[in-house]
PDB file of N, CA, C, O and CB in Angstrom:
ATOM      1  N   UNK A   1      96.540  89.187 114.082  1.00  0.00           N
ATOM      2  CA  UNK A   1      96.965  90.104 113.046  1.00  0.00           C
ATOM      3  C   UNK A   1      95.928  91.222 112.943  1.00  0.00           C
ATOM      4  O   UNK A   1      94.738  90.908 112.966  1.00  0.00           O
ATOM      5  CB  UNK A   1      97.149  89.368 111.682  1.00  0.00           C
ATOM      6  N   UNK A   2      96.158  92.038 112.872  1.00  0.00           N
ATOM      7  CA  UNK A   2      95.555  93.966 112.876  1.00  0.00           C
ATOM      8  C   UNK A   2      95.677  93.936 111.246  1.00  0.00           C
ATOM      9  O   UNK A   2      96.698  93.813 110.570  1.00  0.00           O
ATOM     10  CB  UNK A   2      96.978  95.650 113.885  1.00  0.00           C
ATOM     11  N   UNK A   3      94.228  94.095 110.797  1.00  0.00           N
ATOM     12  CA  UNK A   3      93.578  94.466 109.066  1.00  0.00           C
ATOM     13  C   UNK A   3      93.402  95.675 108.949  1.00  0.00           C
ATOM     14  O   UNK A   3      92.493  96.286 109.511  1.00  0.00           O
ATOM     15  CB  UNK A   3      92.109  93.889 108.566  1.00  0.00           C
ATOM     16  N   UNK A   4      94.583  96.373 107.908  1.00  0.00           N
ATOM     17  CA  UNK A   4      93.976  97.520 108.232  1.00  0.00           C
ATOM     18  C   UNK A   4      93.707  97.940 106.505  1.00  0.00           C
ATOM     19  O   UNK A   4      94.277  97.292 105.627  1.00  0.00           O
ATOM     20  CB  UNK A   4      95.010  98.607 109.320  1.00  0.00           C
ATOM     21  N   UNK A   5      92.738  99.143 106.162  1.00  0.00           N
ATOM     22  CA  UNK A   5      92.190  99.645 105.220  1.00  0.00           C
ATOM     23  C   UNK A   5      92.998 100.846 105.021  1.00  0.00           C
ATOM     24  O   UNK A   5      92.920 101.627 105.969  1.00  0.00           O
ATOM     25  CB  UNK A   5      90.841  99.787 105.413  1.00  0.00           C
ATOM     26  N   UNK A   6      93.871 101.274 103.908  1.00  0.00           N
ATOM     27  CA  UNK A   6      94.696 102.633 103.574  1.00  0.00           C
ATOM     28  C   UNK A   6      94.053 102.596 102.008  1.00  0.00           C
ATOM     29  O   UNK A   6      93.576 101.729 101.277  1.00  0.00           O
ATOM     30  CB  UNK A   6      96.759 102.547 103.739  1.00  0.00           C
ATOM     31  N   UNK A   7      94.396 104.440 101.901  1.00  0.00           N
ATOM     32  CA  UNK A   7      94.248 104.483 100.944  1.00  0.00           C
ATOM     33  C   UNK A   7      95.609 105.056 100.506  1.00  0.00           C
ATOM     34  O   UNK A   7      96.399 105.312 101.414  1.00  0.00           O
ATOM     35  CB  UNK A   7      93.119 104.994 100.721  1.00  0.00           C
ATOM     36  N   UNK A   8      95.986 105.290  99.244  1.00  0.00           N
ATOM     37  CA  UNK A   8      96.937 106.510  98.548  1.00  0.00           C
ATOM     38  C   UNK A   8      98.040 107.074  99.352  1.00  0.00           C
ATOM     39  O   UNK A   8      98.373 106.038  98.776  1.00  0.00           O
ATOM     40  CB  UNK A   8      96.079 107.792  98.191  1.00  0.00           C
ATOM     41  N   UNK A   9      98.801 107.528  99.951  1.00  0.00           N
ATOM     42  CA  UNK A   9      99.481 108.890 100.645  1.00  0.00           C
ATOM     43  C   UNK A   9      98.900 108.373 101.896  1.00  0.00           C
ATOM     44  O   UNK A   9      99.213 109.134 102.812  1.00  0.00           O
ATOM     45  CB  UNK A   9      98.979 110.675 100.106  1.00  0.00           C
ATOM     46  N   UNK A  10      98.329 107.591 102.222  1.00  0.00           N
ATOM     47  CA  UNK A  10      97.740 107.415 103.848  1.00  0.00           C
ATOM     48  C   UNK A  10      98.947 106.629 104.751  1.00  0.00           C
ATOM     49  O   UNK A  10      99.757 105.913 104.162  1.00  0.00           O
ATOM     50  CB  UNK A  10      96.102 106.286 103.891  1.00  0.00           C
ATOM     51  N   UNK A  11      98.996 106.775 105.899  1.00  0.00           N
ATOM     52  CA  UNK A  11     100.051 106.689 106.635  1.00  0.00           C
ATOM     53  C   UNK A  11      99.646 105.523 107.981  1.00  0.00           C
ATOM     54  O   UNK A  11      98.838 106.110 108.700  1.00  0.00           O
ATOM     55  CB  UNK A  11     100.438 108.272 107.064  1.00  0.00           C
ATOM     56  N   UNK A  12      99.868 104.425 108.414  1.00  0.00           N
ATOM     57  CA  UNK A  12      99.811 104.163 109.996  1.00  0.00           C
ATOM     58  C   UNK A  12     101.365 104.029 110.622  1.00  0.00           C
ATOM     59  O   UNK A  12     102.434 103.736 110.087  1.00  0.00           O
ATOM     60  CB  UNK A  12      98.912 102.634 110.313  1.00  0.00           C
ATOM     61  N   UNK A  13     101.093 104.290 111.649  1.00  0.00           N
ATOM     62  CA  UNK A  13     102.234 104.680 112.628  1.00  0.00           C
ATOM     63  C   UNK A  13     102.546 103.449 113.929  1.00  0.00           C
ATOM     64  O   UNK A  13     101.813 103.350 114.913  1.00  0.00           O
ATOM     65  CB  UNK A  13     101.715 106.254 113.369  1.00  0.00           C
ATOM     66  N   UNK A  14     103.539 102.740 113.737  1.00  0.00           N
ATOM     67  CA  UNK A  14     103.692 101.922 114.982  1.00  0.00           C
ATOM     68  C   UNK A  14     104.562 102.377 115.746  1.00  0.00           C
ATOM     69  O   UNK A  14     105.668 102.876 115.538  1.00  0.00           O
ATOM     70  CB  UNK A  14     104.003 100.650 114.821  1.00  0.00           C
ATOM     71  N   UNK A  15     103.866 102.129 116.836  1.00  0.00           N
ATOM     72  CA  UNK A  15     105.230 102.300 118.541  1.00  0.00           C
ATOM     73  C   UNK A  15     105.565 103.961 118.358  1.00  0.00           C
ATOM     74  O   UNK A  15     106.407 104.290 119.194  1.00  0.00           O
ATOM     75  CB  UNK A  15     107.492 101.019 118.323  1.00  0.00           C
ATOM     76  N   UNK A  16     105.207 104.920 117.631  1.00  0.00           N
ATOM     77  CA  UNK A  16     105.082 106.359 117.790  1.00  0.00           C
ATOM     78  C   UNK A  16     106.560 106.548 116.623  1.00  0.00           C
ATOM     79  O   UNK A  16     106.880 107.704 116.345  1.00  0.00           O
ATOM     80  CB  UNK A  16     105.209 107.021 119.765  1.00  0.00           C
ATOM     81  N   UNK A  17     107.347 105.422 116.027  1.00  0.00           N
ATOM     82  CA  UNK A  17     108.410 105.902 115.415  1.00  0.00           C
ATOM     83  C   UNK A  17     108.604 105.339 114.237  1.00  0.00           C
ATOM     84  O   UNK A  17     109.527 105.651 113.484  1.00  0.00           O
ATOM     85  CB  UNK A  17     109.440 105.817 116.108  1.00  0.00           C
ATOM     86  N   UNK A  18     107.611 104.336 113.963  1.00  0.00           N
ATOM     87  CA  UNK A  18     107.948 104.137 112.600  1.00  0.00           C
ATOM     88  C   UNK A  18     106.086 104.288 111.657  1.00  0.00           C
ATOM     89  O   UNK A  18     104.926 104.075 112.008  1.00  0.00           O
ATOM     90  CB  UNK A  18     108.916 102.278 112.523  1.00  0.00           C
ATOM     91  N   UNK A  19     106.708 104.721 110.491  1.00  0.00           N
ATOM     92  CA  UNK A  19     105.681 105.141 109.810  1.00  0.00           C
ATOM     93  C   UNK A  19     105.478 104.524 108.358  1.00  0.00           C
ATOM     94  O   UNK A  19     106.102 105.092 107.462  1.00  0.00           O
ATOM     95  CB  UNK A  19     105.807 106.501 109.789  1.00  0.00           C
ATOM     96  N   UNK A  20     104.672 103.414 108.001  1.00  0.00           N
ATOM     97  CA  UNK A  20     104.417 103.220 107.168  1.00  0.00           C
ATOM     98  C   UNK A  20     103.166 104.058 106.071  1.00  0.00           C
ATOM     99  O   UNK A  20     102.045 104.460 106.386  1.00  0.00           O
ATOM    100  CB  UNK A  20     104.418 102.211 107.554  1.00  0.00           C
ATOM    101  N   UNK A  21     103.705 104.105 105.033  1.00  0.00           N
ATOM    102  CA  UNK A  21     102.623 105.082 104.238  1.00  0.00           C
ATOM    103  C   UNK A  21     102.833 104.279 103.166  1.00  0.00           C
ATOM    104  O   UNK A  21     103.793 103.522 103.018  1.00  0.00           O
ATOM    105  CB  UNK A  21     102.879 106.845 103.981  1.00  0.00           C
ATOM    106  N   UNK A  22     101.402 104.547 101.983  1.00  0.00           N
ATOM    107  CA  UNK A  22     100.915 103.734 100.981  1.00  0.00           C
ATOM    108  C   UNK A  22     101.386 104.861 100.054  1.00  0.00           C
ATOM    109  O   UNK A  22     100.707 105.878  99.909  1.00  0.00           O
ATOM    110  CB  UNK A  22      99.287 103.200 101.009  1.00  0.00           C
ATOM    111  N   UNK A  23     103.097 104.583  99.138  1.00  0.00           N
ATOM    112  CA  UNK A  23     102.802 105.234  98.546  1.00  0.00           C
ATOM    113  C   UNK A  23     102.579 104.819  96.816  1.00  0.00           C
ATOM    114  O   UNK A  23     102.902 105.634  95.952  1.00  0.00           O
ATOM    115  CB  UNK A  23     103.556 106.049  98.989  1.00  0.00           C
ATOM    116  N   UNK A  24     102.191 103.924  96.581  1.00  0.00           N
ATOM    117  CA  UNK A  24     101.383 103.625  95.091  1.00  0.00           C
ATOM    118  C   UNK A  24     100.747 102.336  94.987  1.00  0.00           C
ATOM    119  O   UNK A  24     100.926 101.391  95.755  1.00  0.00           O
ATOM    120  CB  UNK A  24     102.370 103.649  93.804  1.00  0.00           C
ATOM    121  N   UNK A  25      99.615 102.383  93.482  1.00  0.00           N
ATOM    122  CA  UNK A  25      98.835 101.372  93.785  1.00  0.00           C
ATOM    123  C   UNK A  25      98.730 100.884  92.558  1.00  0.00           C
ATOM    124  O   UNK A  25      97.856 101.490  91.939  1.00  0.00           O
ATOM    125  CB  UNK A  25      97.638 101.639  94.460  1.00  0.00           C
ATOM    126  N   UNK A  26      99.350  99.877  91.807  1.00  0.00           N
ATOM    127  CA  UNK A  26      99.005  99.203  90.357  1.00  0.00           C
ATOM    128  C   UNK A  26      98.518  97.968  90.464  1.00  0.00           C
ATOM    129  O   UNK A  26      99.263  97.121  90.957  1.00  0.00           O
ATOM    130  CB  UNK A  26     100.158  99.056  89.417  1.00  0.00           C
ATOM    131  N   UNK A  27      97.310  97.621  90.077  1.00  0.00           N
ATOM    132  CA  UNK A  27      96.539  96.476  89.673  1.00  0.00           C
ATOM    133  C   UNK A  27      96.883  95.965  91.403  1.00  0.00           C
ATOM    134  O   UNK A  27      96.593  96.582  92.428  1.00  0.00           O
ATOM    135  CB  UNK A  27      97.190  95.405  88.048  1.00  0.00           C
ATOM    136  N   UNK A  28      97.622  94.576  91.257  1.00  0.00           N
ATOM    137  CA  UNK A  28      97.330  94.162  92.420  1.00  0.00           C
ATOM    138  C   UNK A  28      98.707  94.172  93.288  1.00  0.00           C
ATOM    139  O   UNK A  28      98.969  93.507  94.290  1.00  0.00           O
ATOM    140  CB  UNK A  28      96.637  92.842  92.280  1.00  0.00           C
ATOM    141  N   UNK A  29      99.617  95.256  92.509  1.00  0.00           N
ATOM    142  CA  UNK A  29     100.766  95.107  93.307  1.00  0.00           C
ATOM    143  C   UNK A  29     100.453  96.520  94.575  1.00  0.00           C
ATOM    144  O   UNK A  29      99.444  97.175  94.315  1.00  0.00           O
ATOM    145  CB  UNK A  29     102.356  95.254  92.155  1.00  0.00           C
ATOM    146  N   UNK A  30     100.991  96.822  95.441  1.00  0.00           N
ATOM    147  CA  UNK A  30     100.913  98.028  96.443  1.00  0.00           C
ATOM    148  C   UNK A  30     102.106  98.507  97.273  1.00  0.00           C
ATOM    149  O   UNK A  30     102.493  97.953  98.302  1.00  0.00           O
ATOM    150  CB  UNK A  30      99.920  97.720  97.422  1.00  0.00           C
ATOM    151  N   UNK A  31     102.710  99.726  96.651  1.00  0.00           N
ATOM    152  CA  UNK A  31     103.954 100.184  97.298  1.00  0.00           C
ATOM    153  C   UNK A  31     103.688 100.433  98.298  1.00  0.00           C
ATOM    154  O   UNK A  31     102.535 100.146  98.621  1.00  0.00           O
ATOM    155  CB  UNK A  31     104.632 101.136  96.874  1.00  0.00           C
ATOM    156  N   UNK A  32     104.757 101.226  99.544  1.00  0.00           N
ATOM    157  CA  UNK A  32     105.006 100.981 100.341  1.00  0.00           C
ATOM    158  C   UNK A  32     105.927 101.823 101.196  1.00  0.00           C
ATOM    159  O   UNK A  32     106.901 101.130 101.488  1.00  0.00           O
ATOM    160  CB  UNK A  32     105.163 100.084 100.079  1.00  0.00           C
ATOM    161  N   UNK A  33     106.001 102.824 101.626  1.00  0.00           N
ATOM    162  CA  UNK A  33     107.466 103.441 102.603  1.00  0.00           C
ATOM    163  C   UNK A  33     107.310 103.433 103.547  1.00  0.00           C
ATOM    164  O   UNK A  33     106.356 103.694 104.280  1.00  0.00           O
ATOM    165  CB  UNK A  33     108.039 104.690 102.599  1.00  0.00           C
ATOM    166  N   UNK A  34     108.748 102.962 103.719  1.00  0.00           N
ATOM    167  CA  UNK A  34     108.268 102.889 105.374  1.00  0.00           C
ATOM    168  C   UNK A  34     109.840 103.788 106.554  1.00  0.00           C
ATOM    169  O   UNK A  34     111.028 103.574 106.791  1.00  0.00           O
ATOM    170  CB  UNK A  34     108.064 100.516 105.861  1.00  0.00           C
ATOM    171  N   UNK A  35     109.199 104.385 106.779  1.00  0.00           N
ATOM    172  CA  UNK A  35     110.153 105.391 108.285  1.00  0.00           C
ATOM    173  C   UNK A  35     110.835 105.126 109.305  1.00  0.00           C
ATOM    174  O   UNK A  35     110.564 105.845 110.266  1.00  0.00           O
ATOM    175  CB  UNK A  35     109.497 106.075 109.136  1.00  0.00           C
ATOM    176  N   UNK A  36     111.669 104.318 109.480  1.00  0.00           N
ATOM    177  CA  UNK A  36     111.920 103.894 110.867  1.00  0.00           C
ATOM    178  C   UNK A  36     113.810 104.122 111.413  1.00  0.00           C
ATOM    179  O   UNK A  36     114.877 104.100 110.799  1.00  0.00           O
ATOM    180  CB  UNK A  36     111.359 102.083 110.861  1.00  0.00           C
ATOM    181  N   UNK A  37     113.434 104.316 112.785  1.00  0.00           N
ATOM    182  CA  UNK A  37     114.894 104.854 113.347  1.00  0.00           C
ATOM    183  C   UNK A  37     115.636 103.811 112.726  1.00  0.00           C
ATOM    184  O   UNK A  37     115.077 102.843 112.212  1.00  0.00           O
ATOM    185  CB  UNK A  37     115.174 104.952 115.122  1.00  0.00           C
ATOM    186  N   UNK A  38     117.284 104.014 112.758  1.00  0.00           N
ATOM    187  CA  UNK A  38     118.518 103.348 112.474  1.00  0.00           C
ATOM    188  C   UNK A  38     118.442 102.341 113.044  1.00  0.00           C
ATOM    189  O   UNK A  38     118.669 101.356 112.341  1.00  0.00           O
ATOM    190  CB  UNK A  38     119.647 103.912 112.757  1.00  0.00           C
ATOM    191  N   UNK A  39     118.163 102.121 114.270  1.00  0.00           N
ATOM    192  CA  UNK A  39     118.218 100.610 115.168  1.00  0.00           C
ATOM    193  C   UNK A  39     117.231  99.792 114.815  1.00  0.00           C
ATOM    194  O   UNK A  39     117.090  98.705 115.376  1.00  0.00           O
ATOM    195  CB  UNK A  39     118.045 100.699 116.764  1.00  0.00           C
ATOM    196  N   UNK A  40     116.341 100.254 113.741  1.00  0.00           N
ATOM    197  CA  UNK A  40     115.140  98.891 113.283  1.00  0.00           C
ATOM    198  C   UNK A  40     115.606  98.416 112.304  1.00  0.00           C
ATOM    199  O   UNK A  40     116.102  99.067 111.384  1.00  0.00           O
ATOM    200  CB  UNK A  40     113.554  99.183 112.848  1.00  0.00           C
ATOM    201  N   UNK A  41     115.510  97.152 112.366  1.00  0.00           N
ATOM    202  CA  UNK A  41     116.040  96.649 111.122  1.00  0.00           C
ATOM    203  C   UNK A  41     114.724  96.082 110.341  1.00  0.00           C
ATOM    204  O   UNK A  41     113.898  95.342 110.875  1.00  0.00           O
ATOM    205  CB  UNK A  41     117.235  95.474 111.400  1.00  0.00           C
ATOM    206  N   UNK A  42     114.655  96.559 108.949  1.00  0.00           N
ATOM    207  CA  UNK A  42     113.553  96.145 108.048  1.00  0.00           C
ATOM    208  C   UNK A  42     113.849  94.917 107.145  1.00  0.00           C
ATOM    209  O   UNK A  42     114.916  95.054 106.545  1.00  0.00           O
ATOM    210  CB  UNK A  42     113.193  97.308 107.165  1.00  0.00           C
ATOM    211  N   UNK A  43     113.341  94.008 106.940  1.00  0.00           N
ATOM    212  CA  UNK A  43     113.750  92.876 105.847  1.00  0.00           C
ATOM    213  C   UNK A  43     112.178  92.304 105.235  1.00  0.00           C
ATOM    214  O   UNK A  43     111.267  91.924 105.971  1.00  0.00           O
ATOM    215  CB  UNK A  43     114.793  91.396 106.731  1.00  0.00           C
ATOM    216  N   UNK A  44     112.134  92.341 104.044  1.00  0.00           N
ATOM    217  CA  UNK A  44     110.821  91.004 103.287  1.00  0.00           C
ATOM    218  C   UNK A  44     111.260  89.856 104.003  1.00  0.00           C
ATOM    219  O   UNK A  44     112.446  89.646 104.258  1.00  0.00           O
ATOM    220  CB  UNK A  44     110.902  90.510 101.250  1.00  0.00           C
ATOM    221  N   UNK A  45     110.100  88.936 104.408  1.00  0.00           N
ATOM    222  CA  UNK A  45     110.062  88.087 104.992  1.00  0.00           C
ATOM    223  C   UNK A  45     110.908  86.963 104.141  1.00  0.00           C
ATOM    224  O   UNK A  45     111.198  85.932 104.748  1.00  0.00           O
ATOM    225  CB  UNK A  45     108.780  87.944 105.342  1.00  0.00           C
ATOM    226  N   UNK A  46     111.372  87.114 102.600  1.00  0.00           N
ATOM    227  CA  UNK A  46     111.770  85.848 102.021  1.00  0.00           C
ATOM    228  C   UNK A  46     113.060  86.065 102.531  1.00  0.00           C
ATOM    229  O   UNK A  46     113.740  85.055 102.715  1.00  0.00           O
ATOM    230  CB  UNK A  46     111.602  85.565 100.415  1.00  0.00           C
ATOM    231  N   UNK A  47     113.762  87.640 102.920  1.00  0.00           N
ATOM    232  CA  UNK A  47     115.072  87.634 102.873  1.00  0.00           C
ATOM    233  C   UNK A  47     115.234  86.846 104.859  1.00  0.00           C
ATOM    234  O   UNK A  47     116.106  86.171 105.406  1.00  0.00           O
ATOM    235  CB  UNK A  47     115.757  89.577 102.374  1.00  0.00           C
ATOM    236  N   UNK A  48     114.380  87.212 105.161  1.00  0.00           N
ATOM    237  CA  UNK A  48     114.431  86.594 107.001  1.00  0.00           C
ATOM    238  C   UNK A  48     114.737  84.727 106.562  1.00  0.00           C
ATOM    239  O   UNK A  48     115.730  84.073 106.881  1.00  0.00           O
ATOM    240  CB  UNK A  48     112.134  86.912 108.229  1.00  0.00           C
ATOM    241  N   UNK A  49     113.919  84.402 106.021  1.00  0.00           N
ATOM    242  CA  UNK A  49     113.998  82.650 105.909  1.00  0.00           C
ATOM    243  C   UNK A  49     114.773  82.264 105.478  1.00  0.00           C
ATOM    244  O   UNK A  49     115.088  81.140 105.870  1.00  0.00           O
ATOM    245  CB  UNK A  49     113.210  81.895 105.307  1.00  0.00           C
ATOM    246  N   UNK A  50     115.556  82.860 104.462  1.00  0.00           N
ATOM    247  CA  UNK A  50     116.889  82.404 103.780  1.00  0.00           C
ATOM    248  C   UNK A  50     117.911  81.974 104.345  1.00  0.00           C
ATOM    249  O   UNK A  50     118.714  81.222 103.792  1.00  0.00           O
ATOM    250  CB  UNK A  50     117.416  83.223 103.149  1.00  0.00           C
ATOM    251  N   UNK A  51     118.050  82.548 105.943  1.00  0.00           N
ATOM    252  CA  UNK A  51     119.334  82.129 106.319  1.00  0.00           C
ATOM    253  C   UNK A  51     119.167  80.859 107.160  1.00  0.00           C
ATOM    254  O   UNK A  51     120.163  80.155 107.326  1.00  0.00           O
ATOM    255  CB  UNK A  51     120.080  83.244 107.068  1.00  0.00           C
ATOM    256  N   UNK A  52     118.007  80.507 107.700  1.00  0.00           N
ATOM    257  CA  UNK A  52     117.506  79.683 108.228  1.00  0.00           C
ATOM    258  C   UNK A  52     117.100  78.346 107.162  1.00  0.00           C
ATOM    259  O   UNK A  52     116.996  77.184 107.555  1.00  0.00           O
ATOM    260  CB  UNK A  52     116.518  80.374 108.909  1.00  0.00           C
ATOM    261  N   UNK A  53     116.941  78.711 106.015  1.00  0.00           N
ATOM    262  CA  UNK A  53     116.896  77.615 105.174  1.00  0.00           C
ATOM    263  C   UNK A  53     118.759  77.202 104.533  1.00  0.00           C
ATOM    264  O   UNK A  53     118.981  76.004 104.359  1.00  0.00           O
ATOM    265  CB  UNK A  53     115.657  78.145 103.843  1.00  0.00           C
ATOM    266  N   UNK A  54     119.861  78.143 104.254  1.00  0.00           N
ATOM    267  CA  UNK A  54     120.973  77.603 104.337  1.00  0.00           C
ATOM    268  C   UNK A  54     121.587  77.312 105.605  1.00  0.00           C
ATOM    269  O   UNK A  54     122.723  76.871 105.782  1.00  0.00           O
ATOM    270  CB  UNK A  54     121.658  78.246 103.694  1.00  0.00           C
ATOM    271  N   UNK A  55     120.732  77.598 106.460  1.00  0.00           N
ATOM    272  CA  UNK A  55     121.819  76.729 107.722  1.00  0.00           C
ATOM    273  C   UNK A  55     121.351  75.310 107.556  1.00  0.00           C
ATOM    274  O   UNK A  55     122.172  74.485 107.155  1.00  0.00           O
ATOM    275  CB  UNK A  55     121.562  77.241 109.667  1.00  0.00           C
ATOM    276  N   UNK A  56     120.270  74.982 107.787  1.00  0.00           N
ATOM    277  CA  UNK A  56     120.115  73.460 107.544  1.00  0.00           C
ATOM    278  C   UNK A  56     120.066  73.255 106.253  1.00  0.00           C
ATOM    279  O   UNK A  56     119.314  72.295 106.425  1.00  0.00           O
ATOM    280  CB  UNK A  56     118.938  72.816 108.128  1.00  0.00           C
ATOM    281  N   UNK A  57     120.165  73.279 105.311  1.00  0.00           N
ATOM    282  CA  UNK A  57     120.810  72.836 104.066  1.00  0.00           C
ATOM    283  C   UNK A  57     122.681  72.854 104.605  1.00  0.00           C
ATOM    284  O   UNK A  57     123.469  72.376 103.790  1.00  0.00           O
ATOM    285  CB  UNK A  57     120.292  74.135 102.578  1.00  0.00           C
ATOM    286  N   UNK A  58     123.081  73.241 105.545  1.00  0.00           N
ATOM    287  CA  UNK A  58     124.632  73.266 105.345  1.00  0.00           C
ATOM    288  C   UNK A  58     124.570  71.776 106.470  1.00  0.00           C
ATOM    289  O   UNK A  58     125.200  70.814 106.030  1.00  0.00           O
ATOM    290  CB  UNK A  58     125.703  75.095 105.968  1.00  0.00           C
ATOM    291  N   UNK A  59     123.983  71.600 107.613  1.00  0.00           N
ATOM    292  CA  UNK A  59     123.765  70.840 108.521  1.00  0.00           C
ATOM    293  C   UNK A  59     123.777  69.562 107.599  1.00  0.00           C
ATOM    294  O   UNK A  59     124.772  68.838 107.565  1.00  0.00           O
ATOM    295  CB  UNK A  59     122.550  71.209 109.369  1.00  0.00           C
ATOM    296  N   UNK A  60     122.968  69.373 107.062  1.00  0.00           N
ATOM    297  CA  UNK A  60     122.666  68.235 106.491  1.00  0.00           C
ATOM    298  C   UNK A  60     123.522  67.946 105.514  1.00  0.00           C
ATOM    299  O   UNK A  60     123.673  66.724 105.512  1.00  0.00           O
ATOM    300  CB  UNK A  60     121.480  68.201 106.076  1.00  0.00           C
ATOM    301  N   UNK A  61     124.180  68.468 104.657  1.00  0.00           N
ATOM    302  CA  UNK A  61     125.452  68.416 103.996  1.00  0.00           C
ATOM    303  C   UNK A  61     126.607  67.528 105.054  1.00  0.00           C
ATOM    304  O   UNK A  61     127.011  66.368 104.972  1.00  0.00           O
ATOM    305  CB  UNK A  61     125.924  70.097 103.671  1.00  0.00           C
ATOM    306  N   UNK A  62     126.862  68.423 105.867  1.00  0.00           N
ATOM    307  CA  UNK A  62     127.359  67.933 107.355  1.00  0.00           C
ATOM    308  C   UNK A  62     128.207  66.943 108.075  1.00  0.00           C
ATOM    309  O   UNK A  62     129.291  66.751 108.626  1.00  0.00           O
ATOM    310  CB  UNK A  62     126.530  67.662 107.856  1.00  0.00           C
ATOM    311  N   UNK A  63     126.420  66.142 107.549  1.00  0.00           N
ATOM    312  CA  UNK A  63     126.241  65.085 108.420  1.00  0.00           C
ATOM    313  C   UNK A  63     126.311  64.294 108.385  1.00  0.00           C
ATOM    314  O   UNK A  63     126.068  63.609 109.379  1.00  0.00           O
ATOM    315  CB  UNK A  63     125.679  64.881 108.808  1.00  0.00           C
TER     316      UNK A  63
END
């Protein structure tokens, strides 16, 4: 994993097309925009596990 240090309005750039920038900062929460072509698909990691946690919750129902 790559640590990186931003401040405010500061920007890093992956693969030349998508652009994440810092845009706000309260206590310990930290916004966030992020740039990327139509064909990337962006998700929070809770929404990625979800479907993988109702498939085997449906499996085991099932079974």
């Amino acid at each position: 994993m790559l640590v990186l240090s931003r401040k405010l309005n500061e920007t890093i750039v992956i693969d030349g097309g998508i652009r994440i920038t810092v845009v706000g900062v309260r206590g310990d929460q930290v916004r966030i925009g992020i740039e990327a072509p139509p064909e990337v698909t962006i998700l929070r990691e809770e929404l990625c596990r979800r479907p993988a946690a109702l498939a085997s919750r449906q499996l085991a129902t099932a079974n």
